[in-house]
Backbone as CSV, one residue per row, in Angstrom:
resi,resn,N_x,N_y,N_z,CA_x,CA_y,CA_z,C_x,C_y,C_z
1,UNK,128.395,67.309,58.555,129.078,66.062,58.767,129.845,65.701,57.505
2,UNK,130.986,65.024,57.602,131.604,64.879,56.186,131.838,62.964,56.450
3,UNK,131.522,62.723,55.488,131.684,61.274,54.919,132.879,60.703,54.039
4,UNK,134.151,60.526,54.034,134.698,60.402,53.094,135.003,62.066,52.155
5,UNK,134.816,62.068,50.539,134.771,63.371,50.127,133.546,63.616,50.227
6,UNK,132.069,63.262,51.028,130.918,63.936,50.557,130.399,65.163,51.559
7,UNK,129.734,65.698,51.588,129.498,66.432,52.396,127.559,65.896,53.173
8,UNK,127.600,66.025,53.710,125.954,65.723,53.989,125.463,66.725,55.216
9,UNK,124.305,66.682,55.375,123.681,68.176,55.378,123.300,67.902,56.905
10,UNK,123.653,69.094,57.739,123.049,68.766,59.378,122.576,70.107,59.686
11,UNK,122.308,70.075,60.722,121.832,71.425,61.619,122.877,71.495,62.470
12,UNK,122.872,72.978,62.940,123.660,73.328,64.437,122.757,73.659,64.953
13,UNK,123.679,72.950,66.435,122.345,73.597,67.778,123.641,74.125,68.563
14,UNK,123.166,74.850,69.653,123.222,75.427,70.801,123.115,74.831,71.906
15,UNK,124.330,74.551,72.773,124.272,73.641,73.564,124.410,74.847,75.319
16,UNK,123.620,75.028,76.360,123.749,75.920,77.261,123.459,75.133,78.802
17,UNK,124.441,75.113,79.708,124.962,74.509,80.691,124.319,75.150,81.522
18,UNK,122.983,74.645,82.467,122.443,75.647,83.102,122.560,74.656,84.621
19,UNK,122.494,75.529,85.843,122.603,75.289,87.407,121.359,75.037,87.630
20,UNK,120.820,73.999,88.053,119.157,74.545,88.342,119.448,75.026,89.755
21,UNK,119.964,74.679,90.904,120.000,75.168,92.012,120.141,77.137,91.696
22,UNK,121.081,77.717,90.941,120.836,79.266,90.474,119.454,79.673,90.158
23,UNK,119.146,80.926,90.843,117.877,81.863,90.705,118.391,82.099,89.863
24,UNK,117.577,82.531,88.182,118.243,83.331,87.184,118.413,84.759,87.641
25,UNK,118.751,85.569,86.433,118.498,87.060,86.831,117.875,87.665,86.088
26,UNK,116.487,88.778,86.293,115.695,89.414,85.305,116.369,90.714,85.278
27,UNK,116.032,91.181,83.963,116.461,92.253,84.069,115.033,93.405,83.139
28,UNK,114.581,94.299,83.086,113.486,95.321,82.555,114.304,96.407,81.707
29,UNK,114.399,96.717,80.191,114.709,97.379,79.743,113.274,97.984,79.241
30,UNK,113.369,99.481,78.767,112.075,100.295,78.039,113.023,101.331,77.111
31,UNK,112.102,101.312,76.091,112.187,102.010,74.990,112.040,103.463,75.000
32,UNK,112.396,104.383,74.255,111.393,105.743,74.698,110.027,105.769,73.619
33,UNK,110.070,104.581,73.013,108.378,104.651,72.378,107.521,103.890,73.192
34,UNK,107.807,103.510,74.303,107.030,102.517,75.484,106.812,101.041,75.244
35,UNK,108.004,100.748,74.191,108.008,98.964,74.721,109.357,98.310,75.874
36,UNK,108.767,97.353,76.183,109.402,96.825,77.364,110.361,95.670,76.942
37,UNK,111.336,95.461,77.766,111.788,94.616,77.080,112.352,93.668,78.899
38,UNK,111.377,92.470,78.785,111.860,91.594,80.333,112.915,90.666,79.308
39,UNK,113.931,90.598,80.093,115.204,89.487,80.095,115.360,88.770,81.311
40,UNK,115.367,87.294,81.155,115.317,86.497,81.929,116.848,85.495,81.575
41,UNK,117.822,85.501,82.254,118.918,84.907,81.993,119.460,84.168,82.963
42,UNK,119.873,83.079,82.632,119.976,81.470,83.428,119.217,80.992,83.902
43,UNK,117.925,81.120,83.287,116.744,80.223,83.645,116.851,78.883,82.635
44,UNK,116.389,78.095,82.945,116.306,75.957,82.549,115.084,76.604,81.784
45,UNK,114.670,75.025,81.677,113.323,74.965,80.771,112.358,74.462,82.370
46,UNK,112.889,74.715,83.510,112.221,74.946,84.061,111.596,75.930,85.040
47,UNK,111.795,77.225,84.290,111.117,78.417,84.406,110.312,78.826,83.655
48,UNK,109.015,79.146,83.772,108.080,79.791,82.499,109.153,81.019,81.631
49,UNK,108.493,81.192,80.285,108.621,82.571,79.855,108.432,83.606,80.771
50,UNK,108.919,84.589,80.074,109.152,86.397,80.903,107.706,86.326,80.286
51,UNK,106.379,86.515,81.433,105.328,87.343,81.124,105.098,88.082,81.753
52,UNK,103.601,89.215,81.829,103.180,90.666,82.060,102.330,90.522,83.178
53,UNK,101.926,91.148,83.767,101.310,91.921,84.915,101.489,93.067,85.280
54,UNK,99.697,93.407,85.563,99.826,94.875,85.856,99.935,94.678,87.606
55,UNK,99.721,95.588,88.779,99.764,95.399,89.995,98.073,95.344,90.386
56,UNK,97.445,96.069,89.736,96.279,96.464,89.781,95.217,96.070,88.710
57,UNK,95.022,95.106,88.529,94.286,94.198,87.380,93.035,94.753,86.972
58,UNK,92.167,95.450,88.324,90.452,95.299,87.690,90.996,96.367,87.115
59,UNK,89.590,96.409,86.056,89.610,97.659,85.458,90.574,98.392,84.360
60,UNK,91.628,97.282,84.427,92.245,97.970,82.869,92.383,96.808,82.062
61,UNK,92.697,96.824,80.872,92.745,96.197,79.521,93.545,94.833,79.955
62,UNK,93.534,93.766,79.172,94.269,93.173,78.827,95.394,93.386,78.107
63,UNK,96.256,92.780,78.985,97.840,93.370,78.442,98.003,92.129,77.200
64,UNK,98.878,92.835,76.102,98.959,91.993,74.947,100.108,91.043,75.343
65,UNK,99.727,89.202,74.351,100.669,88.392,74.477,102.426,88.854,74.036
66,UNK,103.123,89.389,74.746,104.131,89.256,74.522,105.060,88.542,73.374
67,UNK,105.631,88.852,72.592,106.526,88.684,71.557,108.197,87.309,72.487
68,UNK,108.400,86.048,72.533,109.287,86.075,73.349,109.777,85.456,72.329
69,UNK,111.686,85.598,72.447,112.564,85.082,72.045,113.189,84.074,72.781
70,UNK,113.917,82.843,72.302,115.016,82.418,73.556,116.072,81.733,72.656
71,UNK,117.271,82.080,73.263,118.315,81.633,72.512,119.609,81.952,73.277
72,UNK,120.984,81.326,73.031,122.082,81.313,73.783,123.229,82.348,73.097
73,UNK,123.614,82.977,74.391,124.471,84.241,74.054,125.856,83.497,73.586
74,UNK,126.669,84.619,73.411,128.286,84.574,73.194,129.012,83.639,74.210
75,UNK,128.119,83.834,75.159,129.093,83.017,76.640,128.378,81.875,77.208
76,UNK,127.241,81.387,76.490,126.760,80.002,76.726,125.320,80.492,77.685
77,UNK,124.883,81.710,78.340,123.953,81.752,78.898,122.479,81.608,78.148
78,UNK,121.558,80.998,78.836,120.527,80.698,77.787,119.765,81.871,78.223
79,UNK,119.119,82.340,77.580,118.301,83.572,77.496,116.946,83.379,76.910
80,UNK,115.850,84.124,77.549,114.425,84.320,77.309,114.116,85.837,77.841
81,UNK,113.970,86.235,76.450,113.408,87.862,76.543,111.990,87.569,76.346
82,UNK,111.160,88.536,76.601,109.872,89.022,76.271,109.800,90.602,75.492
83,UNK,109.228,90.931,74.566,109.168,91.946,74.214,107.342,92.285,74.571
84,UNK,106.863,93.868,75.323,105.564,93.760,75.323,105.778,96.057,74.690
85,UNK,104.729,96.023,73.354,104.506,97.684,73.113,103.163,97.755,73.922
86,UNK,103.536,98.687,74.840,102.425,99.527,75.648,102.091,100.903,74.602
87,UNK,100.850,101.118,74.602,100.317,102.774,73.785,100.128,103.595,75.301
88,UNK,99.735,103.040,76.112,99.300,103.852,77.349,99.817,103.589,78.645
89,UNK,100.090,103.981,79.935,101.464,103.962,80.663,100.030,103.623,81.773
90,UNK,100.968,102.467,82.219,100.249,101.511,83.216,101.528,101.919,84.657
91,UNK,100.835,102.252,85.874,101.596,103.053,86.582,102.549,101.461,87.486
92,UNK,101.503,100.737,87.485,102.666,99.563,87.955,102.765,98.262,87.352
93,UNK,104.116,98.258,86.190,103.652,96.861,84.995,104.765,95.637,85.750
94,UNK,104.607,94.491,85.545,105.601,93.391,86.123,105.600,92.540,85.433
95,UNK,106.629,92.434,85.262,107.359,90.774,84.434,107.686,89.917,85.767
96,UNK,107.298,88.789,85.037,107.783,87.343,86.339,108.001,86.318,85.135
97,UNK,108.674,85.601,86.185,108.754,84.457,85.762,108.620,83.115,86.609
98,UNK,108.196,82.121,86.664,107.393,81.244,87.452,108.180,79.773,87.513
99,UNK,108.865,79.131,88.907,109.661,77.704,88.435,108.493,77.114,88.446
100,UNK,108.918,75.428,88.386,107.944,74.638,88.154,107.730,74.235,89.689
101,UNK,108.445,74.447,90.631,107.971,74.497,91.654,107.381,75.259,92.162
102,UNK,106.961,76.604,92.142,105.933,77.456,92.493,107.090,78.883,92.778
103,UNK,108.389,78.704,92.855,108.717,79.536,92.932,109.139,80.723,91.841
104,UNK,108.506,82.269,92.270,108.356,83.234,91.642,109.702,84.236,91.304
105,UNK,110.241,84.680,90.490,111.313,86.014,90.135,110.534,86.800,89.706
106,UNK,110.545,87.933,89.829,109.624,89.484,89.484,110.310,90.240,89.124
107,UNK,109.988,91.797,88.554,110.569,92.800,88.481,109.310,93.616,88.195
108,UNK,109.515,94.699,89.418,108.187,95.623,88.703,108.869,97.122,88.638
109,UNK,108.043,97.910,87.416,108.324,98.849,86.611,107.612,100.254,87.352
110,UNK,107.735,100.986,87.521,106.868,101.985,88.046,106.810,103.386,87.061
111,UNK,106.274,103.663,86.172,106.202,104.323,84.961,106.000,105.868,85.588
112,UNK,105.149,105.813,86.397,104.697,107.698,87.186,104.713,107.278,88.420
113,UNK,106.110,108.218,88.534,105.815,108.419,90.000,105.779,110.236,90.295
114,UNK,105.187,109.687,92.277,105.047,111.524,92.299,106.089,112.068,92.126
115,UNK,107.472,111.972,92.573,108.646,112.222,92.683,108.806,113.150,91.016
116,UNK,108.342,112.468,90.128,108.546,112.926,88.804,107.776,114.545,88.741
117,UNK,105.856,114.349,88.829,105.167,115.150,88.886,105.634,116.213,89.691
118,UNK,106.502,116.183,90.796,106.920,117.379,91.707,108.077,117.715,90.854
119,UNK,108.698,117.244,90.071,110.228,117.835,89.631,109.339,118.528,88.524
120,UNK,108.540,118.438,87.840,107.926,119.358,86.816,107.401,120.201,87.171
121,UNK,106.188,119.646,88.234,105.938,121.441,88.990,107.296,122.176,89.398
122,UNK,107.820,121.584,90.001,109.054,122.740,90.465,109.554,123.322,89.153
123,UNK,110.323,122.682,88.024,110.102,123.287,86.616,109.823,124.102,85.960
124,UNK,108.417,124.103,86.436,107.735,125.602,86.143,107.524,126.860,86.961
125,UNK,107.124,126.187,88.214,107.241,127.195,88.997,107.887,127.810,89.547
126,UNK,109.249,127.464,89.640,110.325,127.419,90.146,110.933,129.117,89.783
127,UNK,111.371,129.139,88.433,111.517,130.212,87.623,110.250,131.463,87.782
128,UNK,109.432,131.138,87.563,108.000,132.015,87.533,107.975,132.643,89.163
129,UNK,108.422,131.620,89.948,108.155,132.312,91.127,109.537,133.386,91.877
130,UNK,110.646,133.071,90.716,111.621,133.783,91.055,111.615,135.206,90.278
131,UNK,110.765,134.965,89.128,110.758,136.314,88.181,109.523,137.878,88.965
132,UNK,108.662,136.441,89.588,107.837,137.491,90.307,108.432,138.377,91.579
133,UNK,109.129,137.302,92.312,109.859,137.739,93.615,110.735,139.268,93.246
134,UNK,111.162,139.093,91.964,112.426,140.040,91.347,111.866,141.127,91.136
135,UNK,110.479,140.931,90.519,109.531,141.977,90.156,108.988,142.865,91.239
136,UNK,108.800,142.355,92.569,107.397,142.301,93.707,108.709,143.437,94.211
137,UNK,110.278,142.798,94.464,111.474,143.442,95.727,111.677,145.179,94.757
138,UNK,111.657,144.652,93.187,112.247,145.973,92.482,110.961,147.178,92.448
139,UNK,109.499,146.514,92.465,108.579,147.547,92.444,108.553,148.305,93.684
140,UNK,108.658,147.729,95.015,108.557,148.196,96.211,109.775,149.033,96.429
141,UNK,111.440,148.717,96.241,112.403,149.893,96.268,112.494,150.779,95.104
142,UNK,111.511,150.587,94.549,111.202,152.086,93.211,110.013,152.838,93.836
143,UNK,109.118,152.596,94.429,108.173,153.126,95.514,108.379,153.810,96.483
144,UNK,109.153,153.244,97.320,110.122,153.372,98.190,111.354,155.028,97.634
145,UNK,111.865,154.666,97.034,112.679,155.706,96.506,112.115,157.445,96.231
146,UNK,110.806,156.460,95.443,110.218,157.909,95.119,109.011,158.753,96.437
147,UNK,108.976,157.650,97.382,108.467,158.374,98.707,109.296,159.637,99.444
148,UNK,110.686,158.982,98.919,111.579,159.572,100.109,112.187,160.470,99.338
149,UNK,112.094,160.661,97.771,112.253,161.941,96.808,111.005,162.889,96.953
150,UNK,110.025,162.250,97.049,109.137,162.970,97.362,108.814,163.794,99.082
151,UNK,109.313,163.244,99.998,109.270,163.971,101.516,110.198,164.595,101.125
152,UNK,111.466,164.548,100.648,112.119,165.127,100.265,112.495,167.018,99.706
153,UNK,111.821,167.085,98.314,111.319,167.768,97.971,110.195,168.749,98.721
154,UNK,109.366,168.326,99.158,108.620,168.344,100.289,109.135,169.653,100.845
155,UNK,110.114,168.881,101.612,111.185,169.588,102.886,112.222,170.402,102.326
156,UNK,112.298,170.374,101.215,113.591,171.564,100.611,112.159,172.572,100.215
157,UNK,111.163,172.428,99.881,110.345,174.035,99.726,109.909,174.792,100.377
158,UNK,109.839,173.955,101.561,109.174,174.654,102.782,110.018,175.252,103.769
């Protein structure tokens, strides 16, 4: 703020124009060291934070409190990320976010699927089963060859 010649000391804020009638939009980014990253954009202050869920709760760990940021982009959208580091791959993880009316936004992650496990078996086997095939057709017409060198011979001595 300036006074005359003085200068006196303020803060800036961030001012972000939000719809409440608009669903925001989430979005799930991952790392290749296995952290997650939920983005929640054009949500009010009346949407919870981006938090975690697994699909399948008993029986595994507590997922750690999330790291969240919130702050307004280049273009006025207000933004709330969550950052969560996983060490171990949870096969179905979900970010939500919760209005104050009960209504829910989700996004769920699916870390292993079979689809994956079959493209690796095929991977391996794939090749291996073509080197054998190559092996199995060339041993049998070298067998083959020497049968019919051999009746052969056979029939020219006699």
């Amino acid at each position: 703020m300036r006074s005359g010649e003085s200068f006196t000391p303020g803060r800036s804020t961030d001012l972000a124009v939000i719809d409440p009638r608009r669903v925001p939009v989430m979005r799930v980014f991952r790392s290749g060291a296995g952290t997650f990253l939920c983005e929640l954009k054009g949500a009010g202050t009346q949407w919870s934070e981006p938090q975690w869920k697994t699909e399948d709760e008993e029986g595994r760990p507590e997922l750690l409190l999330p790291d969240v940021e919130k702050f307004v982009n280049e273009h006025g959208d207000f933004i709330q990320s969550s950052i969560l580091p996983l060490d171990d791959e949870i096969p179905d993880l979900i970010c939500f976010s919760r209005h104050e009316t009960g209504l829910i936004i989700q996004t769920r992650i699916k870390q292993h699927s079979s689809f994956v496990s079959l493209c690796q078996v095929l991977l391996y086997f794939g090749p291996l089963t073509a080197v054998l095939l190559l092996v199995t057709v060339t041993a049998g017409g070298t067998w083959a060859w020497r049968q019919r060198n051999q009746v052969m011979d056979k029939n020219d001595a006699a």
